[in-house]
N, C-alpha and C positions, 0 to 999 in steps of 0.2 A: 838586593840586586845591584849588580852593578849597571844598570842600566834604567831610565828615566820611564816611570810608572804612575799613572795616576788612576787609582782605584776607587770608584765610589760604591762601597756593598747596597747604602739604601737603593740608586739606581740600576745596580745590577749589571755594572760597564765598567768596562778597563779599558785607556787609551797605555801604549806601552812603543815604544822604543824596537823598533825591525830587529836590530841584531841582537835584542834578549831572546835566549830561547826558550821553547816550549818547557820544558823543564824546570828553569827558573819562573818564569812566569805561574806556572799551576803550584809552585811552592808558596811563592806569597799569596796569590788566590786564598786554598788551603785554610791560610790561617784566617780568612772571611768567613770558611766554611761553604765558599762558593770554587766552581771550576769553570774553564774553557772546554765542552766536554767533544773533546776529538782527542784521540789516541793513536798517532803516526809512529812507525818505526824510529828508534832512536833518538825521544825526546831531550834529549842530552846534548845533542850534537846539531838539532834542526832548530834552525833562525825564524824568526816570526814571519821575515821577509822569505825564505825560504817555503816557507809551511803553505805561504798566500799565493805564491807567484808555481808552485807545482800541484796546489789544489789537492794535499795531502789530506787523508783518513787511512781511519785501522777500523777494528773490527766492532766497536760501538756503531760504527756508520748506520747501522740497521737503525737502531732504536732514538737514535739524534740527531742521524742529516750531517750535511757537510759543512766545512769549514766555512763556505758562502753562506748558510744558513745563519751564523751567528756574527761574523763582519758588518759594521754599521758604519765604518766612517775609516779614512785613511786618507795620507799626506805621501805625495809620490812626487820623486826627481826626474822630470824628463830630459828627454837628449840635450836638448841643449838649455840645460841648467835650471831651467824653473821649475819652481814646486807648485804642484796644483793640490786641492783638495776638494776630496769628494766625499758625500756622504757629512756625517758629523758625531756630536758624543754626546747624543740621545738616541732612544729607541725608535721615538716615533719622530723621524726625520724627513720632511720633502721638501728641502732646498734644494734646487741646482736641478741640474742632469744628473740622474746615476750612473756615474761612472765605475763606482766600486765593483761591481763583479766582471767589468772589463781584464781588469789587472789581476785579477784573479785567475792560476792555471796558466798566463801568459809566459811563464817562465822567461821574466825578466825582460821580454822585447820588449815593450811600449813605453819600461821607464821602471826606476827604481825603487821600490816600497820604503821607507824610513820612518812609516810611524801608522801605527792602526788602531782605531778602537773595537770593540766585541762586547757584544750582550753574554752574560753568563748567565750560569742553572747555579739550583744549589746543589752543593754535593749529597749526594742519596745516603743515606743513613746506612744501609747493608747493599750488598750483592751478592750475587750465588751463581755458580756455573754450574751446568750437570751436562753430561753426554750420553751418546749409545753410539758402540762400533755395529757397521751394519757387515753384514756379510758381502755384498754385494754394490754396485753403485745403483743401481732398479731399488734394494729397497731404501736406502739412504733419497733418494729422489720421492719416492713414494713417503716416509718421511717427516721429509721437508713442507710436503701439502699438508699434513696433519697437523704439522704444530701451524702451518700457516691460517689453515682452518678452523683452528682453535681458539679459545677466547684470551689466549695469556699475548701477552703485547712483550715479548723480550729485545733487551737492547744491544744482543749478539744471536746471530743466526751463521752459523758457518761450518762450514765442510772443510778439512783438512786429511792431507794422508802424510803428514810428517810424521817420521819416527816412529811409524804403523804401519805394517801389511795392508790393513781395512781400510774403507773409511769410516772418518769420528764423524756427528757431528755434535755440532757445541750449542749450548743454545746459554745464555745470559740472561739473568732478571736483577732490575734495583728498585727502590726506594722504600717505604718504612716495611719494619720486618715482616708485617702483617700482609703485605701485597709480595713480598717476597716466597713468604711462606705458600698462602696459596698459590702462587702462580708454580712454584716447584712441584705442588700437590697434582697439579692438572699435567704436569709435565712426566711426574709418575706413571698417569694414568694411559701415554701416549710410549712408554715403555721407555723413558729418559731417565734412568737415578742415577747413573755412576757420577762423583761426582769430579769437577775436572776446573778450570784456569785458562789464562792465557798464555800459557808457558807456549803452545805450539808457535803463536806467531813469534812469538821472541824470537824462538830457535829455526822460522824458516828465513827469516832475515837475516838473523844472525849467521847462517850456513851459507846464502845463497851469493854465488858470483856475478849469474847475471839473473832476471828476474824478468819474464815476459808479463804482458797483461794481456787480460781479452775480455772486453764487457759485451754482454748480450740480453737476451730477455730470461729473465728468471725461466719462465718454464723449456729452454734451450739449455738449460747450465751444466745437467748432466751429460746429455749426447756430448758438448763440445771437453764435458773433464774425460769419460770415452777415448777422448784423440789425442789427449793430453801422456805424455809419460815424464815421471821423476814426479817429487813433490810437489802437492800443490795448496795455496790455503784458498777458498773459495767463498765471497760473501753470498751465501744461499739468498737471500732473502734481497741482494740488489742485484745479481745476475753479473758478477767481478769475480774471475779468475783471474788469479797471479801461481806463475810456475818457473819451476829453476829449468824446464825443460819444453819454451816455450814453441808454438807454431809459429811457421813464416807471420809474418805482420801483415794481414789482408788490405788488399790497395786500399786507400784510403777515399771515401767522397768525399769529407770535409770541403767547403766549400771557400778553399785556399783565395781565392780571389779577394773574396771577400777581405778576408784576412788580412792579405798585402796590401788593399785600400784604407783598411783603419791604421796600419804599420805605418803606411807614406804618410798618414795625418799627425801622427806623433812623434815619429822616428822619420822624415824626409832624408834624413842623408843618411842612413844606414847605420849611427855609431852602433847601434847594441844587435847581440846576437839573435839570429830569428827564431821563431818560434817550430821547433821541428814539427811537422805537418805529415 
């Protein structure tokens, strides 16, 4: 890497340098046999500071939570020039205020990420994808309660209509073969064998010009794919649509006030851009 890394595998934490990206970073991981396990579109291209400050996942999300879940410590530039630090490069941390998942999703108002550390997983010894095209969105919903109902714990749960008439959906299982194995055995049983990848999300990012979002309650996720038209990839199992063909953006209650009171505390004179609300 060209960028400053300090990885300790027995601890299971990496402190790393903002502008290395996702990409580079899980390649040296890798050779620990450990990852950072979130999977953003375009790891090639997305900055550590980027990945933190727009609060990026992909379709692992089900089975391992967000990139806040695994953030323990980072060093940020604010407006006017001081670097603060919050959190630290151990797991179990309670010094200070936590400030860390402030700056998180803040998309860059409050100040500039330059260095973060994260608890890692190990890497899972196997995975396996399998699918069913349903005929209809009613039984793709109906489904979804099935395998939710079920005893297998996948760490992809997702609905897509990319580069298909139908909808797929996708369901994901890792770690040693033996829990792999069964959990596909039980996924048989719920009529899921075809087997299948992450190719779709690649290719609805990779195709899409503009890409709306709409998060809601899991068991809302159908009616609103229903009103949905053009492709869409959908996390079943957190209740996130994203579509190349999205709905007006519903007024927002976000409690903006708030907002601008923690902005005036860190940002008072306006340098950085705000946080669209």
């Amino acid at each position: 890497m060209t960028h400053a890394m300090e990885h300790i595998p027995t601890d299971m934490t990496v402190t790393v340098d903002s502008n290395s990206t996702l990409a580079e970073l899980q390649t040296e991981l890798k050779k620990g046999g450990q990852w950072l396990p979130v999977d953003p579109p375009s790891p090639a291209k997305l900055t550590i500071a980027d990945l933190l400050a727009r609060n990026l996942n992909g379709p692992r999300r089900f089975g391992y939570g967000t990139i806040r879940d695994y953030a323990i410590g980072m060093k940020v530039r604010l407006a006017d020039g001081r670097i603060i630090k919050t959190g630290g490069k151990v797991v179990k941390n309670v010094a200070g205020y936590d400030l860390l998942k402030l700056f998180i999703g803040a998309e860059h108002s409050l100040g500039a990420i330059i260095e973060a550390t994260f608890k890692l997983r190990p890497l899972p010894v196997t995975e396996q994808f399998v699918q069913k095209t349903c005929l209809t969105l009613t039984e793709a919903g109906a489904l979804i309660t099935a395998v939710l109902e079920s005893p297998v714990t996948p760490i992809v749960l997702d609905l897509h209509s990319v580069n298909t008439k139908f909808p797929v959906l996708v369901v994901g299982f890792d770690g040693t073969r033996e829990e792999v194995e069964w959990q596909t055995a039980q996924a048989r049983d719920l009529g899921i064998v075809e087997p299948s990848s992450l190719d779709y999300e690649k290719a609805f990012w990779t195709d899409a010009e503009s890409v709306g979002k709409v998060s809601v309650l899991p068991s809302k996720l159908i009616e609103v794919i229903e009103q949905t038209g053009g492709p869409f990839v959908a996390r079943a199992g957190n209740g996130i649509l994203y579509s190349h063909n999205p709905s007006p953006k519903p007024e927002s209650n976000l409690p903006s006030h708030l907002w601008q009171r923690t902005r005036g505390a860190f940002d008072p004179s306006g340098k950085l851009s705000p946080l669209p609300l």
